[in-house]
Structure formats: C-alpha cells, structure tokens
C-alpha positions as semicolon CSV with decimal commas, in nm:
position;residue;x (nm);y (nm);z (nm)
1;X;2,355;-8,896;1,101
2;X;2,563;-8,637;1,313
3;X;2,868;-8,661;1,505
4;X;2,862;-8,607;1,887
5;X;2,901;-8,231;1,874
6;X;2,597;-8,229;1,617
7;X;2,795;-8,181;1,277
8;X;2,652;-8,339;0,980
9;X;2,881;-8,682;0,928
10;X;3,016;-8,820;0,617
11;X;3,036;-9,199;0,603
12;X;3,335;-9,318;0,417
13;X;3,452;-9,717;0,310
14;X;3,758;-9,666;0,515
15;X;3,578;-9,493;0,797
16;X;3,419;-9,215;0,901
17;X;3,543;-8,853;0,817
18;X;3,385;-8,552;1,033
19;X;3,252;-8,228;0,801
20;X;3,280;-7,928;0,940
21;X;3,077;-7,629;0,717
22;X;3,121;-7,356;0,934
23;X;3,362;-7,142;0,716
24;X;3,518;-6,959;1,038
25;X;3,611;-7,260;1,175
26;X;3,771;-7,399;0,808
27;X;3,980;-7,089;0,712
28;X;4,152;-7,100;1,137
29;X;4,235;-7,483;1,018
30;X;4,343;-7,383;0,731
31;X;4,590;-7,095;0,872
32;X;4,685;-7,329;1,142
33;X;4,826;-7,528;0,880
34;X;5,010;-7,248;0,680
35;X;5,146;-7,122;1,020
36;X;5,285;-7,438;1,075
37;X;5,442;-7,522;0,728
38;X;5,571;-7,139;0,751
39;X;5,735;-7,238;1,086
40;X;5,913;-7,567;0,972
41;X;6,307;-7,479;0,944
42;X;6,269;-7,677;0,607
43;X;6,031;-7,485;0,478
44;X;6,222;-7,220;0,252
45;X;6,000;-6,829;0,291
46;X;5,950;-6,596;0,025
47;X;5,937;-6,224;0,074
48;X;5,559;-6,110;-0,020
49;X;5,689;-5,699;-0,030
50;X;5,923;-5,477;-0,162
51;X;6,271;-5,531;0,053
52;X;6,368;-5,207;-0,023
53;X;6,003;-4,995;0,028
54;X;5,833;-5,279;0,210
55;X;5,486;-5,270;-0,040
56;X;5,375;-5,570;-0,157
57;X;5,526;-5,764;-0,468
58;X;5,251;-5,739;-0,720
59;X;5,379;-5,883;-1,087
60;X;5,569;-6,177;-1,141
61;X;5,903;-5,991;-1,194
62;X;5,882;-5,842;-0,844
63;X;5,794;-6,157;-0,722
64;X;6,104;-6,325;-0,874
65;X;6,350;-6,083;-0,766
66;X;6,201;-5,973;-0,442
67;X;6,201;-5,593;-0,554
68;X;5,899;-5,375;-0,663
69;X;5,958;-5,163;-1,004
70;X;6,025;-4,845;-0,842
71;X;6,247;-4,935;-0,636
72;X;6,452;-5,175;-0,912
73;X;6,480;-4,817;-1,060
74;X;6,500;-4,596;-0,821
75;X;6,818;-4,789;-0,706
76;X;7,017;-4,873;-0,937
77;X;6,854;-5,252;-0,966
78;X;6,837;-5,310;-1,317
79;X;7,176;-5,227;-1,447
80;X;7,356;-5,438;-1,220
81;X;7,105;-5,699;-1,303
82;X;7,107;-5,759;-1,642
83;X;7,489;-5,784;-1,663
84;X;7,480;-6,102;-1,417
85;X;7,431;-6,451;-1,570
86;X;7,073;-6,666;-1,482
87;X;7,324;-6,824;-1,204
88;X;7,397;-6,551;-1,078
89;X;7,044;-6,397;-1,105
90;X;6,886;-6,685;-0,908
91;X;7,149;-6,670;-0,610
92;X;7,063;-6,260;-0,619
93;X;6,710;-6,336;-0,594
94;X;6,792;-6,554;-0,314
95;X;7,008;-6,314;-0,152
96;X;6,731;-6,050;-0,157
97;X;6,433;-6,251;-0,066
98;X;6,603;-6,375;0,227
99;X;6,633;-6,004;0,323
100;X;6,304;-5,902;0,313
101;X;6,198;-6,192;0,477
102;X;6,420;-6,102;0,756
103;X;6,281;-5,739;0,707
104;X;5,957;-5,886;0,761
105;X;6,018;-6,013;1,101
106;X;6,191;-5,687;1,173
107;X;6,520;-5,899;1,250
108;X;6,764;-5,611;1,250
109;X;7,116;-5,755;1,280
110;X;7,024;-6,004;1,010
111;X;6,911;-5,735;0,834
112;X;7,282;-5,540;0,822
113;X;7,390;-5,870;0,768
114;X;7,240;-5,945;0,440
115;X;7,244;-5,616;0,331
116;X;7,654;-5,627;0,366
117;X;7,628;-5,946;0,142
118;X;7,353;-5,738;-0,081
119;X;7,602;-5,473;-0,121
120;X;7,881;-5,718;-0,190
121;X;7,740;-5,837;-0,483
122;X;7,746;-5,461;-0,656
123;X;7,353;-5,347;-0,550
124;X;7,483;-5,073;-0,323
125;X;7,150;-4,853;-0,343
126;X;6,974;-5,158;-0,249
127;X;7,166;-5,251;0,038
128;X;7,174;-4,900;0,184
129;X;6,797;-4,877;0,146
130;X;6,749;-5,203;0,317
131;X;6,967;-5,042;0,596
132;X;6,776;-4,708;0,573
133;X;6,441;-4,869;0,666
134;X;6,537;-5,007;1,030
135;X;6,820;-4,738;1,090
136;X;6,721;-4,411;1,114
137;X;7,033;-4,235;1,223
138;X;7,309;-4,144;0,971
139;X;7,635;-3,958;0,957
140;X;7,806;-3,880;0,657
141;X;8,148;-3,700;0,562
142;X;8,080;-3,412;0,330
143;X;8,248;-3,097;0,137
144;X;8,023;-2,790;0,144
145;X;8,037;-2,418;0,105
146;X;8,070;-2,133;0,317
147;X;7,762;-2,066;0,576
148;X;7,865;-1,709;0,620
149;X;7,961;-1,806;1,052
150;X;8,205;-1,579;1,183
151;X;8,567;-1,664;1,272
152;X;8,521;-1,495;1,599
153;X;8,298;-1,701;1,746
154;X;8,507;-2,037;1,651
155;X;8,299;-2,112;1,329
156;X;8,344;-2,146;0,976
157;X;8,591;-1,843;0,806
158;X;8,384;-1,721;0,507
159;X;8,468;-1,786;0,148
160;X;8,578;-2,134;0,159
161;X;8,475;-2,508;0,134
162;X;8,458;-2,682;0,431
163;X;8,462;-3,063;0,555
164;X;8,156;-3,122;0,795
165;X;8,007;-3,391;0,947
166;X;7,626;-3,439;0,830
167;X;7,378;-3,596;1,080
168;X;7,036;-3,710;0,992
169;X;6,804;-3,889;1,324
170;X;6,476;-3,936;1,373
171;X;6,278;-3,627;1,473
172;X;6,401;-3,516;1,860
173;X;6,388;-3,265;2,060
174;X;6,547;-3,375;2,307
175;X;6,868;-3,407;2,024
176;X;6,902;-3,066;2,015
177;X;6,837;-2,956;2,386
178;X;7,154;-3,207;2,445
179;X;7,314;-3,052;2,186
180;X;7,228;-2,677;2,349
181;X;7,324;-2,796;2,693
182;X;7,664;-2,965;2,530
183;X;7,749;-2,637;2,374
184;X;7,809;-2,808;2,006
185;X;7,805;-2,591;1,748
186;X;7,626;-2,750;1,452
187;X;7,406;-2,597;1,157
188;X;7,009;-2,700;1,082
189;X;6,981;-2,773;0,736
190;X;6,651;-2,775;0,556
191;X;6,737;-2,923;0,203
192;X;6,559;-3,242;0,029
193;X;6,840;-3,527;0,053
194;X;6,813;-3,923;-0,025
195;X;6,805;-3,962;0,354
196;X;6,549;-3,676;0,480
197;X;6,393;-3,336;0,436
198;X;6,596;-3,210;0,744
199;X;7,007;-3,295;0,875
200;X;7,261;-3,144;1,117
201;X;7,618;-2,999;1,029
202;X;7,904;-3,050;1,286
203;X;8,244;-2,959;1,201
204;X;8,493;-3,271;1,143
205;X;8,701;-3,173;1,473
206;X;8,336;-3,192;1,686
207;X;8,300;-3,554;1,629
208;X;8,388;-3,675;2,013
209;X;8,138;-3,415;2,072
210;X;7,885;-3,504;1,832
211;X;7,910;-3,887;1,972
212;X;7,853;-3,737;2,338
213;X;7,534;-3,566;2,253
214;X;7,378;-3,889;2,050
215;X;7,520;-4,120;2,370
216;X;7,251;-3,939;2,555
217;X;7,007;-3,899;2,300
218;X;7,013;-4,233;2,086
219;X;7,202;-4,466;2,360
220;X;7,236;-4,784;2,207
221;X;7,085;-4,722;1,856
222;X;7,248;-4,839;1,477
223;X;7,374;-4,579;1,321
224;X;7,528;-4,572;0,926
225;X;7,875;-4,391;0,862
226;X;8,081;-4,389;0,608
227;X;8,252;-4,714;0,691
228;X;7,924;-4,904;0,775
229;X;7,683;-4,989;1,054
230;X;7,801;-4,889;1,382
231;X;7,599;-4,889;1,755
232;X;7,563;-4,547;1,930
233;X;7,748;-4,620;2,190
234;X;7,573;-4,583;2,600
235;X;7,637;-4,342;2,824
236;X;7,857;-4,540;3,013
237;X;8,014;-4,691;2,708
238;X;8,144;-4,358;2,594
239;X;8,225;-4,255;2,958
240;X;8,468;-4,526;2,963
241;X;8,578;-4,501;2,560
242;X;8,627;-4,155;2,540
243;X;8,670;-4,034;2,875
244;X;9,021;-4,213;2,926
245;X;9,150;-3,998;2,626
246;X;9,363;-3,728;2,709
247;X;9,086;-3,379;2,690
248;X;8,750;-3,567;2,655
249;X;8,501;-3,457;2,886
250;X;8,303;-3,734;3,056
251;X;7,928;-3,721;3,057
252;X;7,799;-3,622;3,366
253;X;8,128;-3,451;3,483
C-alpha cells in the first residue's frame, strides 16, 4: 500500500503513519526541528567553539567551560579558575558560554558586554581576547625608549624614555595616506606584540590628531583603549566634538 505521493505506508492501530526513506528528505526534517528548538527563547544555547580562538570545543573540559586548552592557558584561565568554588565555576561557565554564543552570531555589542562582565569576574586575558576577535583597532598608553628623531624637526630628543601612544588597525593604506596628508608624525613599528606583528607610535600630545586621521579612516568602528571599548567617532562627529575646542582643526577645513 502507498500513500498518494507513492511512499511506502505504514499501517498503525491508531492510524496510519506516512514513511518517508529518502535520507535527504529525513536529515532537512530533522534540522528543521533543531533550528526550531535552537530558536525557542526557552531553549538555553551552548557555545560549540573556543570563545576566545573560535575552534571548536573538542573534550569534555572545553565543553564545560566554553574554552579550548590553549587558550585556558594561554590566558590566564586556569589560575583564576581553580581558586573559585563549583558555584562559582558553574555561573563562570555560564558567563562564558553565553559569550561565545553571542560570538557565534557575531553580536558585537553583546559581545563587549559580556566580556566587561567576563573581565569582572578576574579573567582579564579572556575578556580582552573575546574583545580582540571582533575589534581590530587598539590604542594603548606606553613608556618606550629613544628612536634616535631629532629635536629639530619637533620629534623625540634622544636619550630618554618617552610616553607614546601605540596604535594597532587592521591593515590600510589608506591609514597612512590620511596620516601623510594630516601631517602626523607617528613611527612604524615592526615588533611581535599580543595584538599584531605591526603598530603605530604617536606622541601623547598628537592624540586629537591621531583621532582625526582614524575619523576618516575607521569612521564609526570599536576601538579598545586603556579605559575600555570606545566608537571611532564620524567625520562629522569629531567635526562637531573637537572642532568647537579652542586650536582643533576641523576636517575638511
């Protein structure tokens, strides 16, 4: 007996119940039914990779605390860890999960969100590499040694330590013909760091002039400072921040 597209028909007490073999047509049933359970607000998601490296969670400690081994390692994980009590564990675990789920759907403000609440909880290399994966622009306060620039031409005096401002982006080079056409002084650097192969160096006093070249180049971007996320800001944003101080050039003027 077949049903009335032709599939073979099992007859049941309580009725009939309709077969179908076809294994394409099983396994789309059966991920229209995970899809659905996945998208029920009750339905509580686990991350499936690393929050911090985004690789998939392989052994059953990963699993449990949402973090590959490496990276539990790498940053700091463990330490912090095993002082915390199995309470305190589990709402960790929850903590995490919850941020590489939203890592997973590439929610970003969520993201700096529960990496903030990450970091609260003492995981700070967690949290910033959670950050570090959607934001790719960072400035950072930093002492360093002489470069050897000349006093004459408004640059570093020789033979002493100097506060600069360090500036990693994504690869542009557009960045630096802004930079060129802005007439800010800044340094390449090519030195292995946590954050890059590659960074800028602006003196401290350049900042207003470092935020008018990444206003053109990175308009509306996250960016991580020392005191947390932040939003590069627009053109016209920093036209009408900056340019009412006293001395700040406006873009376009």
């Amino acid at each position: 007996m077949t049903g009335p597209t032709g599939q073979p028909r099992t007859a049941y007490a309580d009725g009939a119940f309709w077969v179908y073999p076809n294994p394409t047509t099983i396994r789309q049933y059966v991920m229209e039914d995970v899809m659905t359970h996945l998208a029920d607000p009750n339905t509580r998601r686990l991350a499936t990779a690393c929050c911090a490296c985004g690789r998939a969670l392989r052994d059953a400690v990963s699993v449990e605390t949402g973090i590959g081994p490496v990276c539990r390692k790498k940053h700091g994980f463990g330490t912090a860890y095993a002082a915390l009590t199995p309470r305190q564990r589990k709402a960790v675990n929850k903590l995490i999960h919850a941020a590489g789920v939203a890592c997973e759907d590439g929610d970003v403000a969520e993201i700096l969100k529960l990496a903030a609440k990450v970091e609260k909880r003492g995981f700070t290399g967690v949290a910033d590499k959670i950050r570090a994966r959607y934001i790719k622009i960072r400035t950072k306060r930093a002492s360093v040694a002489e470069y050897g620039w000349t006093p004459s031409r408004g640059e570093f005096p020789l033979g002493n330590t100097h506060l600069v401002l360090q500036v990693w982006t994504p690869y542009s080079p557009e960045f630096n013909a802004i930079r060129k056409a802005e007439r800010v002084r800044a340094r390449p650097v090519r030195q292995k760091t946590e954050h890059g192969k590659f960074h800028w160096e602006f003196k401290v006093e350049h900042g207003v002039d470092l935020m008018r070249v990444l206003a053109q180049a990175f308009p509306g971007q996250g960016m991580l400072t020392d005191k947390g996320p932040a939003t590069i800001p627009t053109v016209a944003e920093f036209n009408a921040t900056y340019g009412a101080k006293t001395g700040v050039r406006k873009i376009g003027s």
